[in-house]
N, C-alpha and C positions, 0 to 999 in steps of 0.2 A: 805294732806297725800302724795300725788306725789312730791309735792314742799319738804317737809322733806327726803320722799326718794333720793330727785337727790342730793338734800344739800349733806349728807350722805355720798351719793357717790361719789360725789366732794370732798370732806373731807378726803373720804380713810377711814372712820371709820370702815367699813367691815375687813378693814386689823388688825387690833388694838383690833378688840372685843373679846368678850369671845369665839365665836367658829371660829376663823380666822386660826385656822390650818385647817379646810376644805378648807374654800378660797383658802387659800396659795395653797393648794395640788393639787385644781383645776387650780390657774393661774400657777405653776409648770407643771403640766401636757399640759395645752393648750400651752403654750410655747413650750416646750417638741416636740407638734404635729406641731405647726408652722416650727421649724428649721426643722424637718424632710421633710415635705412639700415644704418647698423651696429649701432643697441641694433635693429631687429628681425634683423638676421642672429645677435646674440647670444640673441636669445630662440629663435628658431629652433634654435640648436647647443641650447641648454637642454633644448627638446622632445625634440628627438632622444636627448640622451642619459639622459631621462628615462624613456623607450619603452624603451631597450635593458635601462635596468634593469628596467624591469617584466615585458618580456618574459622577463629572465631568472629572474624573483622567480615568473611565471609556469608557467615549465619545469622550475625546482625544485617548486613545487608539484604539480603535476600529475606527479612522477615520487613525491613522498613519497603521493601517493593513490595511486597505481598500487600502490603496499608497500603502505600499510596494506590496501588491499582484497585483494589477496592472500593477508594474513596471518590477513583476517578470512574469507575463503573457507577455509583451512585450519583457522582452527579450529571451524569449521563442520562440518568434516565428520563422520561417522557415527561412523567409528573413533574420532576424538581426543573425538568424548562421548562415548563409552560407556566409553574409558580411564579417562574424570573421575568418573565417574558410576558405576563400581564399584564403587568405595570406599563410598560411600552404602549398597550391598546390589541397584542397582536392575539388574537384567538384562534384553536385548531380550526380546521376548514370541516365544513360537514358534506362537500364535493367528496368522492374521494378519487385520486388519483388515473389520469389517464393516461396510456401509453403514444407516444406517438410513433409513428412510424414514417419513414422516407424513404420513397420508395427509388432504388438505383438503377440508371441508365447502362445498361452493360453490352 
């Protein structure tokens, strides 16, 4: 009985028989699920390798910020103006800084 069955099925006689428009409609349809199944497992691998690039487009960025803010804290600082700013004539003030105050009519 098994041994008939697989004959059979080797044969393809299922396809050929009296009710083989079920068959069909099922290997129709299982195919059907197949190609869907794989274009989204390909879209899926897409995403993925999408993300890694952005992450990595991410982590260069965020390291070329970390340099420039760096660079712009250094040249901020007190000393590296008043290096620039010699040259011009202009020297710190040896006053130091007064508050002023206005006083309001209320």
């Amino acid at each position: 009985m098994v041994k008939k069955r697989f004959l059979e099925l080797l044969k393809g006689s299922f396809l050929t028989s009296g009710d083989a428009v079920k068959n069909w409609r099922f290997i129709l349809f299982a195919s059907v699920l197949a190609v869907i199944m794989i274009s989204s497992a390909h879209q899926a691998d897409r995403k993925v390798h999408e993300l890694a690039k952005l992450n990595d487009e991410v982590l260069e960025l965020r390291s070329e910020f970390v340099d420039v803010r760096t660079q712009v804290q250094r040249i901020k600082l007190e000393s590296n103006v008043m290096d620039k700013v010699v040259n011009r004539g202009l020297i710190p003030s040896v006053i130091p800084p007064q508050k002023i105050r206005v006083a309001s009519k209320r």
